[in-house]
C-alpha positions as CSV (number, residue, x, y, z in Angstrom):
1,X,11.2,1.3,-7.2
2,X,13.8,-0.1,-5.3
3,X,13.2,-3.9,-5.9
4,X,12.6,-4.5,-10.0
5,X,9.9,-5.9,-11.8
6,X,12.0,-8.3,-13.2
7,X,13.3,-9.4,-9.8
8,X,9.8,-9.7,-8.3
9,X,8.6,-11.8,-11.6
10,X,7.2,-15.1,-10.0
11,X,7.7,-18.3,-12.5
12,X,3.7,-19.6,-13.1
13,X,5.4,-22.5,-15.3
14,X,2.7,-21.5,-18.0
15,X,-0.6,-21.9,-15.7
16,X,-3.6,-20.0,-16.6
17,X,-6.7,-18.8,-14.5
18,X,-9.7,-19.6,-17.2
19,X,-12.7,-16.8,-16.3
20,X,-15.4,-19.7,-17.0
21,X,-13.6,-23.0,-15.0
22,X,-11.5,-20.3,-12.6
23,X,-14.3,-17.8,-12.2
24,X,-14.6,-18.4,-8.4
25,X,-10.8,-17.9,-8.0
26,X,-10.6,-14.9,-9.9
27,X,-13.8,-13.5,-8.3
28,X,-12.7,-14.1,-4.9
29,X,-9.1,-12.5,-5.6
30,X,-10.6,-9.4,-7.4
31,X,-12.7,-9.1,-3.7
32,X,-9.8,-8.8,-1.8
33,X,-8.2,-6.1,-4.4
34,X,-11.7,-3.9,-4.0
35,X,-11.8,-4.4,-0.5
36,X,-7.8,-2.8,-0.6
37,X,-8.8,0.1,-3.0
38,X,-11.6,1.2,-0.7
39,X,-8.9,1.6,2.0
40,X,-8.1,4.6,-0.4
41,X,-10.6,6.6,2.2
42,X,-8.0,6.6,4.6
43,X,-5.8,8.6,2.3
44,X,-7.7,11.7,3.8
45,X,-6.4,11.4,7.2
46,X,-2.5,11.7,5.9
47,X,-3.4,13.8,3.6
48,X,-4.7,16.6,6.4
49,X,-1.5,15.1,7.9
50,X,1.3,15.6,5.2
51,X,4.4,16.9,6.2
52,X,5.1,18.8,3.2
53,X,3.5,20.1,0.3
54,X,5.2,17.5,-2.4
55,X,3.5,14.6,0.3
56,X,0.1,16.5,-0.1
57,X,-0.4,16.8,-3.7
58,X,1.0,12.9,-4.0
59,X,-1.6,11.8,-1.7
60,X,-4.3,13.9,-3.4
61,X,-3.7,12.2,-7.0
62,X,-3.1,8.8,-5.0
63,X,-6.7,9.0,-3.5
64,X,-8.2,9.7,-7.5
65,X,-6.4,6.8,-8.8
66,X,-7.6,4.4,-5.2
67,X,-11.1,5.6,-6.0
68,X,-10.3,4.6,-9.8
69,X,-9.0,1.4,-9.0
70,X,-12.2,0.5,-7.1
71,X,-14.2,1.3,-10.4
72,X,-12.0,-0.9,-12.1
73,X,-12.6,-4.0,-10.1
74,X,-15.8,-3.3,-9.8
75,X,-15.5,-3.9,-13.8
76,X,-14.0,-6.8,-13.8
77,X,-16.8,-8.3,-11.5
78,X,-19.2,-7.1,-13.9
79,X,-16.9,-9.1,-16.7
80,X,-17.3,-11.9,-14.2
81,X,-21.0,-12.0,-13.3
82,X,-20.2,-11.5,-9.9
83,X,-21.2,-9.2,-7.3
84,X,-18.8,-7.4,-4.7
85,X,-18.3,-9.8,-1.0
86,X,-17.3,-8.9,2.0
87,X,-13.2,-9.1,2.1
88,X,-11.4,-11.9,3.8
89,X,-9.7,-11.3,8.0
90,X,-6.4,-11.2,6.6
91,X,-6.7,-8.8,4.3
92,X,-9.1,-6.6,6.3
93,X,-6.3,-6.9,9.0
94,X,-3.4,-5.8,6.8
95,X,-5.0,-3.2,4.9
96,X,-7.2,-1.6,8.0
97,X,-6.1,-2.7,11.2
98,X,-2.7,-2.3,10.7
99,X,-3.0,1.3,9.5
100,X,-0.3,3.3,10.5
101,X,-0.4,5.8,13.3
102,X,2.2,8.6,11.9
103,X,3.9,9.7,8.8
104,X,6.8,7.1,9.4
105,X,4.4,3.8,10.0
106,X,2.1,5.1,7.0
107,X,4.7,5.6,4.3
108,X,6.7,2.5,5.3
109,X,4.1,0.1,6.3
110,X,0.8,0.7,4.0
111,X,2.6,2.1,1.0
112,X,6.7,0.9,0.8
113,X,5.5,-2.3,2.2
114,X,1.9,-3.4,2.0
115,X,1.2,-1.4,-1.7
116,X,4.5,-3.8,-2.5
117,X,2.4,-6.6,-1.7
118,X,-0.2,-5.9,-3.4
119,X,1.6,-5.0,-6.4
120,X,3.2,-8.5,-6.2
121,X,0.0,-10.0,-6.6
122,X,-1.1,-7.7,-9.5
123,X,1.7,-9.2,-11.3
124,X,0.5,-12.5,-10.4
125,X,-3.1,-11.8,-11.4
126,X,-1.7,-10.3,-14.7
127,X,0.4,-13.3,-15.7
128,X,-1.9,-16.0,-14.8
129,X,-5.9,-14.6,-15.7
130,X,-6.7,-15.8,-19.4
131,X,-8.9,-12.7,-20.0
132,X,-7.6,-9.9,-22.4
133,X,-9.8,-7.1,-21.0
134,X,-9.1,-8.1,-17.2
135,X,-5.7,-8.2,-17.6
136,X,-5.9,-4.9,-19.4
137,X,-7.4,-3.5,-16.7
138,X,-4.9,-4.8,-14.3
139,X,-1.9,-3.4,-16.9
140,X,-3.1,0.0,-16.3
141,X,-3.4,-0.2,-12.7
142,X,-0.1,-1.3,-12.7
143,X,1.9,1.3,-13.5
144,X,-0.1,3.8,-10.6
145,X,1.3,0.9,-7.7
146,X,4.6,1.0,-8.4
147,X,4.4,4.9,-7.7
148,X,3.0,4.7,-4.8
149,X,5.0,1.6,-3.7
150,X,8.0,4.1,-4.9
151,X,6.8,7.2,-2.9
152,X,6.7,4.9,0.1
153,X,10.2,3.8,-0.3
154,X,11.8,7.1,-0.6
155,X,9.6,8.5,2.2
156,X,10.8,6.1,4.4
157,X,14.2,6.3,3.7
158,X,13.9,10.4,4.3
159,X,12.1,9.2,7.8
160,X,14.4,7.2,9.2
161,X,17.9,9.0,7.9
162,X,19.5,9.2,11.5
163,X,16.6,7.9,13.4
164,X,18.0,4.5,14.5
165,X,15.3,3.6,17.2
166,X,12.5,4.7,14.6
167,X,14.3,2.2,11.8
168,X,13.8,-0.5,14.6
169,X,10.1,-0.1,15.1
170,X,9.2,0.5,11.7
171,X,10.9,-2.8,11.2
172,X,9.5,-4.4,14.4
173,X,5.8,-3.6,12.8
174,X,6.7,-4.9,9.5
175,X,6.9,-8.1,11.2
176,X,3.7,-8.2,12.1
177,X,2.1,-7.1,8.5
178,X,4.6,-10.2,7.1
179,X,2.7,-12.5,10.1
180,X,-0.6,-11.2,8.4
181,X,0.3,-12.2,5.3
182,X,1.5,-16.1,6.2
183,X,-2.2,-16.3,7.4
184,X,-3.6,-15.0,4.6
185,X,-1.6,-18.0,2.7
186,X,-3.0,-20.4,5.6
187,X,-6.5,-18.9,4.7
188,X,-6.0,-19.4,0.7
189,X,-4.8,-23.2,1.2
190,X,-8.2,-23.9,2.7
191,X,-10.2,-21.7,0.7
192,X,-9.1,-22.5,-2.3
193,X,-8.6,-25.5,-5.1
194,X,-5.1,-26.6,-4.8
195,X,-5.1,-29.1,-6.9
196,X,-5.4,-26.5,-9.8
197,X,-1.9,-26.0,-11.5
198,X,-1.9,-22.6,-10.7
199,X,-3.1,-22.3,-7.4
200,X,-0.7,-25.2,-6.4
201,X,1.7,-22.8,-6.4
202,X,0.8,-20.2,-4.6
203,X,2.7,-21.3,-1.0
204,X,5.6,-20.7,-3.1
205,X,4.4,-17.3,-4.5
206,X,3.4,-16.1,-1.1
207,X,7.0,-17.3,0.4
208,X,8.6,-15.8,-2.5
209,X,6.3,-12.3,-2.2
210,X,7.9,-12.7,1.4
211,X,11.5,-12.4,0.0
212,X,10.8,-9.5,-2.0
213,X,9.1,-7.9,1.0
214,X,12.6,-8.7,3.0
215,X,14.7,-7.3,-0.2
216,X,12.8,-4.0,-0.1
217,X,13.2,-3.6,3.6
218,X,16.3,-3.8,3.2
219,X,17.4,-1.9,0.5
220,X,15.1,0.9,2.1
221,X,17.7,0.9,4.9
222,X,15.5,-0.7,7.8
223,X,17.2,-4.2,8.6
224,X,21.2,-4.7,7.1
225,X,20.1,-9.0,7.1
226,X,16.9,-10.7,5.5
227,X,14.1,-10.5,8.2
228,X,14.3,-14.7,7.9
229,X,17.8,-15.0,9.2
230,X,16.9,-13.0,12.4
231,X,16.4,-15.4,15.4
232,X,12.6,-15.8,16.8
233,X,13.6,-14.3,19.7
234,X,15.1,-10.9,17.9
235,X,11.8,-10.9,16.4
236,X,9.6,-11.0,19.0
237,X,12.1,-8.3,20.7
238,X,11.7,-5.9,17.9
239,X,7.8,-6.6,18.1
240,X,7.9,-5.5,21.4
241,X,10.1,-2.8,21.2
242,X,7.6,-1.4,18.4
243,X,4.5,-2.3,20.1
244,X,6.1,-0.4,23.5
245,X,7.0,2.6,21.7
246,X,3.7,3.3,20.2
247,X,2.4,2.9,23.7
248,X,4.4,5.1,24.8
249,X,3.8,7.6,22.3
250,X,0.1,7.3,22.9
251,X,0.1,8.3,26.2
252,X,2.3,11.3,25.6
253,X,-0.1,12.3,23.0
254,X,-3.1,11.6,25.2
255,X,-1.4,13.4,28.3
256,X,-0.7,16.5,25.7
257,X,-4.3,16.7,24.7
258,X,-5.5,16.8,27.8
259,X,-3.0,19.1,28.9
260,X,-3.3,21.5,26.2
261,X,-6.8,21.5,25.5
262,X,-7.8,24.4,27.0
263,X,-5.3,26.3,24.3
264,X,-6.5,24.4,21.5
265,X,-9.9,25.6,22.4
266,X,-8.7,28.9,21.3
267,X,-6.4,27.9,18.2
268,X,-3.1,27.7,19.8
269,X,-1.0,25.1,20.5
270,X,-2.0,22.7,18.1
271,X,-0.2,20.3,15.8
272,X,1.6,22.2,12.7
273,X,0.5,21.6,9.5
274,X,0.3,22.6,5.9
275,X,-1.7,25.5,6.3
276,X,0.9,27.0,9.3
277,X,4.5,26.0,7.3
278,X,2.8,26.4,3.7
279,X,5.1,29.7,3.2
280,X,8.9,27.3,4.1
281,X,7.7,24.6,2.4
282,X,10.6,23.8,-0.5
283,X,8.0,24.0,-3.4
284,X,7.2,27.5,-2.7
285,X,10.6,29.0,-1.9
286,X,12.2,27.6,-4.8
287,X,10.1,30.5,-6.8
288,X,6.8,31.1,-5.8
289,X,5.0,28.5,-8.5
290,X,4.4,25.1,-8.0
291,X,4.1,23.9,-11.8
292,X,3.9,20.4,-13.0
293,X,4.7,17.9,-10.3
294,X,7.6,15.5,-11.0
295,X,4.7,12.9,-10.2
296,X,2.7,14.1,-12.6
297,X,2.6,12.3,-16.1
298,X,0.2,13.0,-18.9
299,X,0.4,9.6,-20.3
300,X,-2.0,8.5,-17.6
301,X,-4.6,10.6,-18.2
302,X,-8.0,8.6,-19.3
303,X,-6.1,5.3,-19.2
304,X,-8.6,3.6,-16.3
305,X,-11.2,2.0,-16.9
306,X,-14.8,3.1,-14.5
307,X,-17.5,0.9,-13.2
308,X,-18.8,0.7,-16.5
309,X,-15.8,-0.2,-18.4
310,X,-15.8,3.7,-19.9
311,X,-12.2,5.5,-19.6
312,X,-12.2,7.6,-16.4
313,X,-9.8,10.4,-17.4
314,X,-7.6,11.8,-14.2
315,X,-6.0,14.4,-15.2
316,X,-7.2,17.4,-14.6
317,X,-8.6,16.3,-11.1
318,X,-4.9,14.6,-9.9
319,X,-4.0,17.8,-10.8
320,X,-6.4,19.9,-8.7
């Protein structure tokens, strides 16, 4: 990854979350995470969308270890004594309704970006919850994130090499995910006890999950200044700019579809994908076999945990 572990460590000054006194914290934070893991369904749309064949077989062990994640959680309510709950508007914004609408928005905004977040708040979770076999859990998960977190990084990078009006609305969006997450802190401070020593921190860990959000941005190459040093009114111009561009490219999609239609009836004219470029994709040029993936890493294999607490074995399938 391009931000460290070490520099996204937050300083809990030695609180713990107890799973008896804290159950109700804990319980309500693991709903959020299942709520995000289930969002792993909309893996399958980028997946019939990949722009290469490395991209596709990412995505396809990416949506095992989603669907893995949601067993996991679905565990450590089980440790809890609590069942699954509907997912708070913030998160249900950030993870759903800000889903990306191409390649670009999808790799920078839900993985680089909002996988980043989440990730952040594993840590968190990890360093504060007083329960060996939660946090165990949470260990393994872990080390899946920051690949995908990574995979987002370098994919947007690759996206937006050259593309300087594409940097500024992938960055003009990002402002509105970091918007989504302030409320979610506004939502936490009512919902939650914030007297506890813990959770009386957690304005600061959400402003300092912000930072780290600004340092990957940057280092990813979309803005050359922390997003918090930009004006209000260069922010609500790169909004616009974003939100204007994806209007625009709607409508040119939309006038497209209408337009071709007819041809797409028959098979022609229709988008490109794996199944047309398969043969000039890089992976099968460079000799005709694909082989192990450089994703691909047999320590993983059996290492979550599923709904019953049994070890879920992956890799054979992420390898499929």
């Amino acid at each position: 990854m391009l931000v460290t572990r070490e520099e996204m460590a937050f300083d809990f000054q030695g609180a713990r979350l107890d799973p008896v006194k804290d159950k109700d914290v804990i319980v309500w934070a693991v709903q959020q995470f299942l709520y995000g893991e289930i969002t792993g369904v909309q893996i399958g749309h980028w997946l019939y969308n990949a722009p290469d064949l490395e991209s596709a077989r990412f995505l396809a062990r990416q949506a095992v270890e989603e669907f893995q994640h949601v067993g996991n959680f679905l565990r450590i309510l089980e440790i809890l004594g609590a069942p699954p709950e509907k997912a708070t508007w913030s998160v249900r914004f950030l993870a759903t309704g800000l889903m990306g609408g191409d390649w670009s928005e999808h790799v920078a905004l839900e993985m680089a970006l909002g996988e980043g977040l989440v990730l952040q708040a594993f840590y968190a979770m990890i360093d504060t919850v007083d329960e060996p076999e939660i946090v165990a859990i949470l260990k393994r998960g872990v080390r899946q994130e920051e690949r995908h977190v990574d995979f987002g990084e370098q994919q947007t990078r690759k996206a937006i090499a050259g593309r300087p009006a594409l940097r500024r609305r992938l960055l003009g969006l990002a402002l509105v995910s970091l918007w989504g997450v302030s409320r979610l802190e506004a939502f936490m401070k009512k919902r939650l006890p914030m007297d506890h020593p813990a959770l009386k921190r957690l304005p600061d860990l959400v402003r300092h999950s912000v930072r780290i959000a600004e340092l990957r941005l940057m280092r990813i190459g979309l803005t050359e200044v922390p997003i918090s040093s930009l004006s209000a009114g260069r922010k609500l111009a790169l909004i616009a700019e974003a939100y204007a561009g994806k209007l625009a490219l709607g409508l040119l999609s939309w006038v497209l579809a209408v337009l071709l239609f007819p041809l797409r009836l028959v098979g022609l004219a229709g988008p490109k994908r794996l199944t047309d470029t398969y043969l000039s994709d890089p992976l099968i040029v460079r000799g005709g076999r694909l082989g192990p993936g450089a994703e691909d890493d047999p320590g993983d294999a059996g290492e979550q945990a599923g709904p019953g607490g049994t070890p879920a074995g992956h890799g054979a399938a992420a390898r499929a």
